[in-house]
GUMARNU-977798 format. One record per atom (N, C-alpha, C): x, z, y; atom name; residue in one letter; residue number from 1. Coordinates in Angstrom, 1 decimal, padded with zeros to 4 digits. Atoms other than C-alpha are relative to their C-alpha. Layout:
BEGIN
((X; Z; Y); 'CA'; 'A'; NUM)
...
//
This chain:
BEGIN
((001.3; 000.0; -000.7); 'N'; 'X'; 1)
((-181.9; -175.9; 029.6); 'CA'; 'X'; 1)
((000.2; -000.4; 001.4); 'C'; 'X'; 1)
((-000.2; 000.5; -000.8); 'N'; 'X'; 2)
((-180.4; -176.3; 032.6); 'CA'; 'X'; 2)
((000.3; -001.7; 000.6); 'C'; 'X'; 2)
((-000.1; 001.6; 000.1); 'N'; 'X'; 3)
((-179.4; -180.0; 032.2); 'CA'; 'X'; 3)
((-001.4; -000.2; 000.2); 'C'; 'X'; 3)
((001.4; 000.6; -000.3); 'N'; 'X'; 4)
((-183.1; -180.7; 031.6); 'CA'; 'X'; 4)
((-000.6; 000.1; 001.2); 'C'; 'X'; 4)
((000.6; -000.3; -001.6); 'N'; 'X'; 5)
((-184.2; -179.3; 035.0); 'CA'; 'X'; 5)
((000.5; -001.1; 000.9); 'C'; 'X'; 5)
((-001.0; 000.4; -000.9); 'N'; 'X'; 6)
((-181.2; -181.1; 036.5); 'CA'; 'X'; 6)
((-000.9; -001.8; -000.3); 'C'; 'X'; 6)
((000.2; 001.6; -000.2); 'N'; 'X'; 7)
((-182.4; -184.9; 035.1); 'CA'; 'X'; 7)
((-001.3; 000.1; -000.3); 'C'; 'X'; 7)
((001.3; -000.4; -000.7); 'N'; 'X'; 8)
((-185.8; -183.7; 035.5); 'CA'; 'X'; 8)
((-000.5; -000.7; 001.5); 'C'; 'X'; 8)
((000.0; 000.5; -001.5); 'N'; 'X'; 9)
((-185.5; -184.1; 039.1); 'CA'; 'X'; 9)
((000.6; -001.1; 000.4); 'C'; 'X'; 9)
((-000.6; 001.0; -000.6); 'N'; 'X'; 10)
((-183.3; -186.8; 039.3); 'CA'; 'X'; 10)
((-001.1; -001.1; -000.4); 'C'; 'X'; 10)
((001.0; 001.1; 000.5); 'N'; 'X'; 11)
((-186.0; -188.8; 037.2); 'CA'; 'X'; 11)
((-001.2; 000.1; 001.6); 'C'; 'X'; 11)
((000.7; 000.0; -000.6); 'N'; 'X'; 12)
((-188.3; -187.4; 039.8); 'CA'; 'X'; 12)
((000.0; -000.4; 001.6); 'C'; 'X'; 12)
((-000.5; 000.3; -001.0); 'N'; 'X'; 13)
((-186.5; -187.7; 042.4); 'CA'; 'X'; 13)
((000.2; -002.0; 000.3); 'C'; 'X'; 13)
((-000.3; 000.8; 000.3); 'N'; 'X'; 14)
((-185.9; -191.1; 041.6); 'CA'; 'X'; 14)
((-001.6; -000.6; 000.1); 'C'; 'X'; 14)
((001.7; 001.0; 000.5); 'N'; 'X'; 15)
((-190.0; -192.2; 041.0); 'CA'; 'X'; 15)
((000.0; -000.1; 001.8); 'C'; 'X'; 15)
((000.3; -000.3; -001.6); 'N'; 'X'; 16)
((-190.0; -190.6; 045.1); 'CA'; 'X'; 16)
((000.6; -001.4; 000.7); 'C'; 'X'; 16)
((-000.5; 001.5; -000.6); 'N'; 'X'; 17)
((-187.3; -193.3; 045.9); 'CA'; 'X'; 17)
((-000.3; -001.2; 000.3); 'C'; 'X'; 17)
((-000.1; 002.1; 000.1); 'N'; 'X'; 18)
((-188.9; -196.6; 044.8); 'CA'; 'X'; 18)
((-001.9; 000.8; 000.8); 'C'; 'X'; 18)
((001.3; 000.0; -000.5); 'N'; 'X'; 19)
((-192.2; -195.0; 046.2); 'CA'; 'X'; 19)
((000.5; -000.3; 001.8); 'C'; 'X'; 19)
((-000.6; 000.3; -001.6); 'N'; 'X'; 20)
((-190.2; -194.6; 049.8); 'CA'; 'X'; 20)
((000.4; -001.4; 000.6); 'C'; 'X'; 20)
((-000.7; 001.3; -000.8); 'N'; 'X'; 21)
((-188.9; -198.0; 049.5); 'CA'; 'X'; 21)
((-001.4; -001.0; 000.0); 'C'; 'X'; 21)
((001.3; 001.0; 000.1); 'N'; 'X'; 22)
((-192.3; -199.9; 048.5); 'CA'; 'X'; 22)
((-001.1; 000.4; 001.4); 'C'; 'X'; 22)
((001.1; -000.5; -000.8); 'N'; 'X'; 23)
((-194.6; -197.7; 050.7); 'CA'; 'X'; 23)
((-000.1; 000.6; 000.9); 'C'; 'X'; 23)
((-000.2; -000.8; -000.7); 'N'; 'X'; 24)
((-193.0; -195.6; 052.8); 'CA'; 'X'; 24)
((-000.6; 001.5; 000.7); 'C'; 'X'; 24)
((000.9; -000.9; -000.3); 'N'; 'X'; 25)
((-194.4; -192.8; 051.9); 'CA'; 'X'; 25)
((000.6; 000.6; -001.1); 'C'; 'X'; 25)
((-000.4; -000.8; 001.4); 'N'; 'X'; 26)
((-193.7; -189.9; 049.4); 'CA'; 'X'; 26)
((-001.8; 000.9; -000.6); 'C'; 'X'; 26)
((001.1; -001.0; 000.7); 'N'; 'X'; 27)
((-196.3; -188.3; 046.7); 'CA'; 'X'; 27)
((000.1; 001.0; 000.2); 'C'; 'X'; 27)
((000.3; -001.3; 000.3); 'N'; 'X'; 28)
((-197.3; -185.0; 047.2); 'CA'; 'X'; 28)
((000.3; 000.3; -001.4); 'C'; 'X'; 28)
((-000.4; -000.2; 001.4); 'N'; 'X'; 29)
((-197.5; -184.8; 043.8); 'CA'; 'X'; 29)
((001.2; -000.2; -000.5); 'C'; 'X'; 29)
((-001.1; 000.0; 000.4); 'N'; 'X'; 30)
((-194.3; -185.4; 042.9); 'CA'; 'X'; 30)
((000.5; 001.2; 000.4); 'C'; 'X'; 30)
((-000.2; -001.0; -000.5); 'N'; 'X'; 31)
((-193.2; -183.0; 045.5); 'CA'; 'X'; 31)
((-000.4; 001.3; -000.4); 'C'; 'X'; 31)
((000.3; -001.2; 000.8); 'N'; 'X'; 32)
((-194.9; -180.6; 044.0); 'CA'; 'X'; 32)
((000.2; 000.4; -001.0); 'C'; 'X'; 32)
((-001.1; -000.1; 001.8); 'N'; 'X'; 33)
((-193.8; -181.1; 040.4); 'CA'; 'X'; 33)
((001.1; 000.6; 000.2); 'C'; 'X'; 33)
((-001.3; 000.2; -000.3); 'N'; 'X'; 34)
((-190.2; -181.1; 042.0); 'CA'; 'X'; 34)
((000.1; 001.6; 000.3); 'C'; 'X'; 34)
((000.1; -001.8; -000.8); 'N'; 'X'; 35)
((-191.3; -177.1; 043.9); 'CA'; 'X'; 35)
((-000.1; 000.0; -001.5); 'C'; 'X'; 35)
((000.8; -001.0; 001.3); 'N'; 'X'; 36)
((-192.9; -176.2; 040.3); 'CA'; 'X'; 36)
((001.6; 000.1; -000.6); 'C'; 'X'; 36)
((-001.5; -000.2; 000.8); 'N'; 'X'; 37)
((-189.4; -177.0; 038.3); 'CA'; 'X'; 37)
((001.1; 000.2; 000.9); 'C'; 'X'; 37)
((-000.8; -000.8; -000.8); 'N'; 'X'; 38)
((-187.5; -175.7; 041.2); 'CA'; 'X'; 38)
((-000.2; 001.5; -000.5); 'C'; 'X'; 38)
((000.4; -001.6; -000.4); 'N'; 'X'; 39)
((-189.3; -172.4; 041.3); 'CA'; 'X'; 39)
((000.0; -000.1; -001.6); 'C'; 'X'; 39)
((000.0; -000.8; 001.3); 'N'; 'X'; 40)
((-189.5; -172.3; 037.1); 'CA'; 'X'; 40)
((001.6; 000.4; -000.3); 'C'; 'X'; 40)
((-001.2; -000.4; -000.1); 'N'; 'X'; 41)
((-185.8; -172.9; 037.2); 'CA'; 'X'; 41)
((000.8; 001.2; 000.8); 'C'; 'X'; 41)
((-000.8; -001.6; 000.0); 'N'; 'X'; 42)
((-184.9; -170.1; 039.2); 'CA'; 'X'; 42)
((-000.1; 001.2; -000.2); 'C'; 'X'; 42)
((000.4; -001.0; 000.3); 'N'; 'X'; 43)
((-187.2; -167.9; 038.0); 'CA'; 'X'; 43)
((000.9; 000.2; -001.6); 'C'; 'X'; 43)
((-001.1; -000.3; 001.5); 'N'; 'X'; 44)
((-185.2; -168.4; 034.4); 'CA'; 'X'; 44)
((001.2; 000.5; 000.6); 'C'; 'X'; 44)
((-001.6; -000.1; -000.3); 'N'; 'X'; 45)
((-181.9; -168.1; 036.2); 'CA'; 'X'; 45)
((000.1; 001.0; 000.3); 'C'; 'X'; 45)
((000.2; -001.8; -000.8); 'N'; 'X'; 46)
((-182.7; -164.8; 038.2); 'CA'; 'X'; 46)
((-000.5; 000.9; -001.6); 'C'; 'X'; 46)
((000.6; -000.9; 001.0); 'N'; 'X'; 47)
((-184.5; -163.6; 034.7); 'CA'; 'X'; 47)
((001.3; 000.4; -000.5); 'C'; 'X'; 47)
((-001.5; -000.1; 000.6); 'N'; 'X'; 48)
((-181.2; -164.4; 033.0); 'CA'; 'X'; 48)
((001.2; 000.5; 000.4); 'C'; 'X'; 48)
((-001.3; -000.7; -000.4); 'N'; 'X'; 49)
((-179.0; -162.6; 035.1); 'CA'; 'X'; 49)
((001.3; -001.3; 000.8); 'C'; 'X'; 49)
((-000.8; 001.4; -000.7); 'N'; 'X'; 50)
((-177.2; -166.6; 036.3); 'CA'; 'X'; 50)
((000.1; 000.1; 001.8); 'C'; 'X'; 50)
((001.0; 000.1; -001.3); 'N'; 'X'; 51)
((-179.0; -166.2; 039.6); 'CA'; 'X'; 51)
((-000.4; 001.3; 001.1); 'C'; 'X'; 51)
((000.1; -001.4; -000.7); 'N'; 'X'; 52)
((-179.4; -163.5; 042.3); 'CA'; 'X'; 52)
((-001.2; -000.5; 001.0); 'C'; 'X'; 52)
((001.3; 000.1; -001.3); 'N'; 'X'; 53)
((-182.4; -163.3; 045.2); 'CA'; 'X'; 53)
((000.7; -001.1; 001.0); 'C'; 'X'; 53)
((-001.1; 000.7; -001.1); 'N'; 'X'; 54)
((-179.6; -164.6; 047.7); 'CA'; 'X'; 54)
((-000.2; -001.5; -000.4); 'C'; 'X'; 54)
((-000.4; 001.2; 000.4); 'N'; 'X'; 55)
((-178.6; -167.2; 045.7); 'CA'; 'X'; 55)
((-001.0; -001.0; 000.4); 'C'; 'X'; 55)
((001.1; 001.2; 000.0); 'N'; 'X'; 56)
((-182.1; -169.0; 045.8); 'CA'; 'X'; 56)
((-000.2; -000.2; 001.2); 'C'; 'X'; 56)
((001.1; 000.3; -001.7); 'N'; 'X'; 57)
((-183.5; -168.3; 049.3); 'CA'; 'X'; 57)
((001.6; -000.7; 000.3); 'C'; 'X'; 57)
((-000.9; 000.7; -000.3); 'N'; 'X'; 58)
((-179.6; -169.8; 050.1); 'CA'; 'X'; 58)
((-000.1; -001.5; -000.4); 'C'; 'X'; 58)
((-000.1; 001.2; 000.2); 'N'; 'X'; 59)
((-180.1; -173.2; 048.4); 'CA'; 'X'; 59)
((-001.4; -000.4; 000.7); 'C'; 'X'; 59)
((001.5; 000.8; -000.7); 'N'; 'X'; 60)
((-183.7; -173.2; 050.3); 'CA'; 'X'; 60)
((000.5; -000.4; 001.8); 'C'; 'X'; 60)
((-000.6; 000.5; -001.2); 'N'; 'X'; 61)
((-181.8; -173.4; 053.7); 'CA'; 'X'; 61)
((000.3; -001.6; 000.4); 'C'; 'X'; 61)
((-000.2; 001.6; -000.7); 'N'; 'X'; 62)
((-180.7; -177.5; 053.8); 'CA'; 'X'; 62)
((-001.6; -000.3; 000.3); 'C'; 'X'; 62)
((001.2; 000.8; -000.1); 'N'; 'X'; 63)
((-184.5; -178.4; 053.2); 'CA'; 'X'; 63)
((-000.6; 000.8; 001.3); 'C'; 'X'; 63)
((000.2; -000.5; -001.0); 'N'; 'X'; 64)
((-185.6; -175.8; 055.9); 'CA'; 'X'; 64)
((000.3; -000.6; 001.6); 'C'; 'X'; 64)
((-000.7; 000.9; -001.0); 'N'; 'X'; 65)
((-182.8; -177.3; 058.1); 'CA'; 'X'; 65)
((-001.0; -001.3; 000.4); 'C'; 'X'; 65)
((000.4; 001.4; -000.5); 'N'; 'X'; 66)
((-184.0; -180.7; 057.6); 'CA'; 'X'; 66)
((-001.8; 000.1; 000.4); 'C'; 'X'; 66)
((001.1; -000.3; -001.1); 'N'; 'X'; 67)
((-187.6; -179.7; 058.2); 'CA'; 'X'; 67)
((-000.3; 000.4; 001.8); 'C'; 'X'; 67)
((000.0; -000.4; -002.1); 'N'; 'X'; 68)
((-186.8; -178.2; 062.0); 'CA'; 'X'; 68)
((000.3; -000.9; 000.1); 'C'; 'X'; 68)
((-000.1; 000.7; -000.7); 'N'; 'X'; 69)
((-185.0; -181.4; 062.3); 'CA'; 'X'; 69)
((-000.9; -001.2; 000.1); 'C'; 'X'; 69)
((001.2; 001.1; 000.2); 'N'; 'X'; 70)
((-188.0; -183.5; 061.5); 'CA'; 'X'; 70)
((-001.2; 000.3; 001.0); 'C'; 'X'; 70)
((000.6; -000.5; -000.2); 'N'; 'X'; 71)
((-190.0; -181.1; 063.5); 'CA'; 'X'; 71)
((001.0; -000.6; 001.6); 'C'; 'X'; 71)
((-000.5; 000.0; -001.6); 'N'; 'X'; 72)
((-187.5; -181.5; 066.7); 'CA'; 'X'; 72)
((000.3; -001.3; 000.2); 'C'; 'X'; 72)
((000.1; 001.2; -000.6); 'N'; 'X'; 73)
((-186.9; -185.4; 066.4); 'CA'; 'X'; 73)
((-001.0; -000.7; 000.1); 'C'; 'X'; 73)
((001.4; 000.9; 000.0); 'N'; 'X'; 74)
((-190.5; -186.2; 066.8); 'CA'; 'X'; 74)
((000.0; -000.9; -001.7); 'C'; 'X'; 74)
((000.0; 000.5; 001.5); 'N'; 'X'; 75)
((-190.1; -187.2; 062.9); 'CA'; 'X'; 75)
((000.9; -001.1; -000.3); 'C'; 'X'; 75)
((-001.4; 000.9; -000.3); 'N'; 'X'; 76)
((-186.9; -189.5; 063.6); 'CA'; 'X'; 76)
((-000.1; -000.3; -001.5); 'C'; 'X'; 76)
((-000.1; 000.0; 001.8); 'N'; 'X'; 77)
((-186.5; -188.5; 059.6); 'CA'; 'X'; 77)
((-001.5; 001.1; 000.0); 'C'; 'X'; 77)
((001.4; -000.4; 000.1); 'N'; 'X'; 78)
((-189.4; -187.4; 058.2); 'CA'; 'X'; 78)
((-000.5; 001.4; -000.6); 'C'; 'X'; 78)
((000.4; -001.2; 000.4); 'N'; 'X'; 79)
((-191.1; -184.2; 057.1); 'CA'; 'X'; 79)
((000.0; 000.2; -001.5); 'C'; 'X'; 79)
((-000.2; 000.2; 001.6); 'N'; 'X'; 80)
((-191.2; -185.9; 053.4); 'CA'; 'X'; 80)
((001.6; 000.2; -000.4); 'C'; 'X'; 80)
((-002.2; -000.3; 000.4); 'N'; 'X'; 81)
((-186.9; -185.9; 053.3); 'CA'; 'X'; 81)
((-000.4; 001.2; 000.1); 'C'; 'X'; 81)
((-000.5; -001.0; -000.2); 'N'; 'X'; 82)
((-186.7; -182.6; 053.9); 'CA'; 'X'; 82)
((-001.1; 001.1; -001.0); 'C'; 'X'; 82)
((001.4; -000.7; 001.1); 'N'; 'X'; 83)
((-190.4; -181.4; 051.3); 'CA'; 'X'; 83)
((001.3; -000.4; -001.0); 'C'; 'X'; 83)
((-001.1; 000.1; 001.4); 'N'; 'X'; 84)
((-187.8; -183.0; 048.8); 'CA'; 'X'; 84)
((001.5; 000.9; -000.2); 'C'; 'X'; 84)
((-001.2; -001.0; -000.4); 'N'; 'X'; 85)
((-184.6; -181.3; 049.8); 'CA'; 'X'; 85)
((-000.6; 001.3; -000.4); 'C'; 'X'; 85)
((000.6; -001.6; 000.4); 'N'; 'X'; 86)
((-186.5; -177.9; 049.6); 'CA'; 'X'; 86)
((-000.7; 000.0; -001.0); 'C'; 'X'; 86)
((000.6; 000.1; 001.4); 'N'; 'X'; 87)
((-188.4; -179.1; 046.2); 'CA'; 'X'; 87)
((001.5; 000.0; -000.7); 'C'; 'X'; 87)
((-000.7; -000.1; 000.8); 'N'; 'X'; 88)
((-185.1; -179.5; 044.8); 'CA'; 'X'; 88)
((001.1; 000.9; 000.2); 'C'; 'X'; 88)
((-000.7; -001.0; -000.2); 'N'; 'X'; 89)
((-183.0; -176.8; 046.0); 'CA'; 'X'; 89)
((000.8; 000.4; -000.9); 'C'; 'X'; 89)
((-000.4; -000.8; 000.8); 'N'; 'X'; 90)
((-183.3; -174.4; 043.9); 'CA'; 'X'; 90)
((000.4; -000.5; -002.1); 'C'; 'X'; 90)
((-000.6; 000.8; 001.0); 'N'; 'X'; 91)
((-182.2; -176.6; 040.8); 'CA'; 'X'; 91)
((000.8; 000.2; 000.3); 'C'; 'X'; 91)
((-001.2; 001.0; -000.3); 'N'; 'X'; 92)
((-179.3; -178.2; 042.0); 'CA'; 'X'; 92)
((000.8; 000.7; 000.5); 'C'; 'X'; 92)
((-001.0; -001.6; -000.5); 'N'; 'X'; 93)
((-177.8; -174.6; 043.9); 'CA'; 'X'; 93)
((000.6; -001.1; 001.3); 'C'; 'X'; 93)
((-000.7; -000.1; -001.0); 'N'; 'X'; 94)
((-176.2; -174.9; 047.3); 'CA'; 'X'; 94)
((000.9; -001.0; -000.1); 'C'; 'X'; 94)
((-001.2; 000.8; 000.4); 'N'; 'X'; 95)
((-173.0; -176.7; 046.2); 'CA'; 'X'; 95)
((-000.5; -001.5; -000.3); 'C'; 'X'; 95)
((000.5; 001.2; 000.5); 'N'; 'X'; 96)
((-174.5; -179.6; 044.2); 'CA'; 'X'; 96)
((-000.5; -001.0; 001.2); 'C'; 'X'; 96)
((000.9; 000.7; -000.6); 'N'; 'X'; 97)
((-176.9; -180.1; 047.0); 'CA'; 'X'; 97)
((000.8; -000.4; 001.4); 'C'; 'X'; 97)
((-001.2; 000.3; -001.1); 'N'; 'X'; 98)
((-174.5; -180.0; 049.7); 'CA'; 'X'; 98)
((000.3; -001.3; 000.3); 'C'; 'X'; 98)
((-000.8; 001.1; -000.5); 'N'; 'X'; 99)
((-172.2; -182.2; 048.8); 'CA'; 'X'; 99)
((-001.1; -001.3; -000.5); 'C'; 'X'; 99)
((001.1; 000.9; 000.5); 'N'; 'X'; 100)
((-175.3; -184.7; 047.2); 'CA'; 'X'; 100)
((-000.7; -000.5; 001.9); 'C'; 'X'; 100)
((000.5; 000.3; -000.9); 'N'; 'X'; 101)
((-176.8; -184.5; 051.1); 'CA'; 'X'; 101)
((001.0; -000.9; 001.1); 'C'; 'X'; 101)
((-001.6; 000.8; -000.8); 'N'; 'X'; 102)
((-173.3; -185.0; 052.9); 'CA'; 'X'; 102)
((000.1; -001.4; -000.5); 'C'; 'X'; 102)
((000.4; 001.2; 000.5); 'N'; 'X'; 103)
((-173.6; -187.9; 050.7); 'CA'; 'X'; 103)
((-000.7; -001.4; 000.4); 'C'; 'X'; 103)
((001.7; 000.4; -000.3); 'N'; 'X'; 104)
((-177.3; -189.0; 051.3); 'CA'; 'X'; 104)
((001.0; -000.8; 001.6); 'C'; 'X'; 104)
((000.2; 000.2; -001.6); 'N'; 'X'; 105)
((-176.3; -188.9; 055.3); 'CA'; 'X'; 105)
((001.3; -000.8; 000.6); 'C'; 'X'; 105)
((-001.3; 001.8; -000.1); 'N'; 'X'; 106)
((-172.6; -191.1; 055.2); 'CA'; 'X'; 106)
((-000.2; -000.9; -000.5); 'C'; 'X'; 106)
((000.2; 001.1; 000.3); 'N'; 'X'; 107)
((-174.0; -193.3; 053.1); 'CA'; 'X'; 107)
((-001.1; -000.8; 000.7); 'C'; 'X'; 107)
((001.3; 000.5; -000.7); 'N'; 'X'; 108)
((-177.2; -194.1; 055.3); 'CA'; 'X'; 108)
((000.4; -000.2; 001.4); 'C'; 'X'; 108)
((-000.4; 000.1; -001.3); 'N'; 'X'; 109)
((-175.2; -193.7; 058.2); 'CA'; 'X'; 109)
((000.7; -001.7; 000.0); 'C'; 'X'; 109)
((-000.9; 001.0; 000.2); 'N'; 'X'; 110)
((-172.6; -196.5; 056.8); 'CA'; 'X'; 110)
((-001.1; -001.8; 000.0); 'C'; 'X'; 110)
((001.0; 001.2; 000.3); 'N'; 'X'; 111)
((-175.8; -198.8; 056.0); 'CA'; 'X'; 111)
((-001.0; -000.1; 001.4); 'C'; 'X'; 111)
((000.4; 000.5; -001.1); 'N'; 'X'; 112)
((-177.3; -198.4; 059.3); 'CA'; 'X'; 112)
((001.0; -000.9; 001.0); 'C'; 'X'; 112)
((-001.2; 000.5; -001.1); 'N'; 'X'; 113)
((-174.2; -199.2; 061.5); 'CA'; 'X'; 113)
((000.0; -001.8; -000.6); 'C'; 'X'; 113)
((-000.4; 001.5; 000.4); 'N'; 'X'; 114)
((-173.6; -202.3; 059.1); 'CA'; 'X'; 114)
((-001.9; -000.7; 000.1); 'C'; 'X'; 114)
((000.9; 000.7; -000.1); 'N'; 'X'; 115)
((-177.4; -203.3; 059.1); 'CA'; 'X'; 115)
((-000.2; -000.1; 001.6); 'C'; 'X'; 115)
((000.0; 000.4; -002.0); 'N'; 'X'; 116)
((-177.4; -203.4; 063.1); 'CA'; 'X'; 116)
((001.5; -001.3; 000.5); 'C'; 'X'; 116)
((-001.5; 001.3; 000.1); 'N'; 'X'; 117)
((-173.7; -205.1; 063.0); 'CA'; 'X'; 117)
((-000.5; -001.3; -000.3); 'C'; 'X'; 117)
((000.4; 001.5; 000.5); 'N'; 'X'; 118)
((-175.1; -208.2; 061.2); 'CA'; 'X'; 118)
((-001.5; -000.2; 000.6); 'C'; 'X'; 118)
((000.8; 000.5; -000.9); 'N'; 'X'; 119)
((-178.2; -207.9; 063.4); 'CA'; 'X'; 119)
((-001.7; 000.1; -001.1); 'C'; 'X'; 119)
((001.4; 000.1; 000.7); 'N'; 'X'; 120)
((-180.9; -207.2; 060.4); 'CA'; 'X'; 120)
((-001.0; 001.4; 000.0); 'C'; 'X'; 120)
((000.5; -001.6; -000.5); 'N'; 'X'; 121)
((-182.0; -203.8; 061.7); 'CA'; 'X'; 121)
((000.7; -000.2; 001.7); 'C'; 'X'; 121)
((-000.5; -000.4; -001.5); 'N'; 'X'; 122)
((-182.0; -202.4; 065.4); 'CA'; 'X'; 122)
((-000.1; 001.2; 000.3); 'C'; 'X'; 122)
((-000.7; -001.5; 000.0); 'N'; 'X'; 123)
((-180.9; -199.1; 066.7); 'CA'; 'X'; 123)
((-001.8; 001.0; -000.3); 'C'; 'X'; 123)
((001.1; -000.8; 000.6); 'N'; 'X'; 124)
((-184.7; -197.5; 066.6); 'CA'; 'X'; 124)
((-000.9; -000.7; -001.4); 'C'; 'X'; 124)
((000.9; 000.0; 001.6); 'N'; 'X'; 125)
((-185.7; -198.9; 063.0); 'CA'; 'X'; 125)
((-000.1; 001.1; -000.7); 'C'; 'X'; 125)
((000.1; -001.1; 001.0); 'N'; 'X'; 126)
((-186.5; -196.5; 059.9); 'CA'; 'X'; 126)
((000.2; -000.8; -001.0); 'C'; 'X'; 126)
((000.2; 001.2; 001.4); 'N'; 'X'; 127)
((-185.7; -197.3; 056.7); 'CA'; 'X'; 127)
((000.2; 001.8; -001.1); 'C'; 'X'; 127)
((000.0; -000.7; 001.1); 'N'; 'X'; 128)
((-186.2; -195.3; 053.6); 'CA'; 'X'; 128)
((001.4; 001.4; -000.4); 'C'; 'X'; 128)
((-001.1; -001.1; 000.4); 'N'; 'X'; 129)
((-183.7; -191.9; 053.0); 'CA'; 'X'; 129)
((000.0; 000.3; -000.9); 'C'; 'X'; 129)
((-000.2; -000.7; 000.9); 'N'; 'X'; 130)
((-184.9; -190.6; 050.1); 'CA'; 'X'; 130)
((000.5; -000.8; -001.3); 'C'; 'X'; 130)
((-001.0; 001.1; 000.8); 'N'; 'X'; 131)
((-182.9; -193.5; 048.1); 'CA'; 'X'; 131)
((001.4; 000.7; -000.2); 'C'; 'X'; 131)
((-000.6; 000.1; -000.2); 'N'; 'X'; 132)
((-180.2; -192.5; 049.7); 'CA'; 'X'; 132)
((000.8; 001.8; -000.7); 'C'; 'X'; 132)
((-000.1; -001.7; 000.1); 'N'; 'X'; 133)
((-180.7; -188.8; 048.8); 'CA'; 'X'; 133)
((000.0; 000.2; -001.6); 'C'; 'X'; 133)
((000.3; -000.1; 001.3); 'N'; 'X'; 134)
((-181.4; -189.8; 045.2); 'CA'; 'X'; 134)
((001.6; -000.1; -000.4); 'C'; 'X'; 134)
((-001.6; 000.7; 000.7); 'N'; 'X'; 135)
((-177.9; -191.6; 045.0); 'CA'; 'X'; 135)
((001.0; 001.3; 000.5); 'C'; 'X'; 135)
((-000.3; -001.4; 000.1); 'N'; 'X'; 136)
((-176.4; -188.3; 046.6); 'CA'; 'X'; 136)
((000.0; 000.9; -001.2); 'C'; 'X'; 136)
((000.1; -001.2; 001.5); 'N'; 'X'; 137)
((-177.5; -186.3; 043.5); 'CA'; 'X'; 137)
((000.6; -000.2; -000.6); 'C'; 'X'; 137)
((-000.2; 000.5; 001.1); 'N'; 'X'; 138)
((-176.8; -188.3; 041.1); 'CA'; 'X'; 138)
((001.7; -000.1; -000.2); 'C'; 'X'; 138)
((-002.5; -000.2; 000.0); 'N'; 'X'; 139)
((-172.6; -188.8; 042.4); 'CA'; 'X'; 139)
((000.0; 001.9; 000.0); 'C'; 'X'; 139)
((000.5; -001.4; 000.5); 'N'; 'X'; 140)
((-173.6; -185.1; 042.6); 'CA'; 'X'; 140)
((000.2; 001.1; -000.8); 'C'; 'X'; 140)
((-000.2; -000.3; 001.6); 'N'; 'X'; 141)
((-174.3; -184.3; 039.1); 'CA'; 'X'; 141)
((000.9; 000.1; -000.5); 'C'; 'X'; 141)
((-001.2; 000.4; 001.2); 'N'; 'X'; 142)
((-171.7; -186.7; 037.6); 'CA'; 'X'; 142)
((001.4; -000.1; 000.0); 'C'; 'X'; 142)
((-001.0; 000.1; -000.3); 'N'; 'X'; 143)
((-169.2; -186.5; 039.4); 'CA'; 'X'; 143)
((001.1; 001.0; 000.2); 'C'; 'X'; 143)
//
């Protein structure tokens, strides 16, 4: 059951991505799918005894995080990165998401540095994260 939740969100997480890169924007609705099978999945996992109170409000902390920092860089990264982080939390547990974000944020860092290097970006551009956040999970998952 758990798998399904897990490529649940990656599917969903994944429709977010190509919406971020076309439009630069994320669906509510998705986001909210992503909270609903969050919150069903932990509510099985806590039912089941897998899962403790802790455990959940703990994997709600990165997206929390990244909302203050959206909140304190005048939206540098955006309020959408961080609705997705906290929609998928509580799936993906602490660990998964972790190292999936640590991920997200060297691999976006490595593609900004090199897109300014060759001159096709400049230091205040934006460019799409929740790509980068998908490909995080996904080494994540399978790796």
């Amino acid at each position: 059951m758990e798998m399904i939740f897990n490529i649940t969100q990656l599917f969903l997480l994944m429709l977010s991505a190509i919406s971020d890169i076309r439009k630069k924007e994320i669906s509510l609705w998705i986001v909210i799918c992503m909270a609903f099978l969050s919150l069903s999945d932990g509510a099985i996992a806590l039912f089941n005894g897998k899962r403790t109170i802790e455990d959940l409000a703990i994997c709600l902390i990165p997206g929390a995080v990244m909302m203050l920092l959206a909140l304190l860089s005048r939206q540098s990264m955006g309020y959408g990165d961080g609705l997705i982080i906290l929609a998928i939390g509580m799936t993906f547990g602490i660990s998964k998401l972790a190292v999936g974000i640590a991920i997200a944020l060297f691999t976006s860092g490595i593609m900004s540095i090199l897109l300014i290097t060759i001159r096709k970006a400049k230091r205040n551009d934006t460019f799409p994260f929740v790509p980068f956040i998908f490909a995080g999970m996904v080494v994540s998952m399978f790796a």
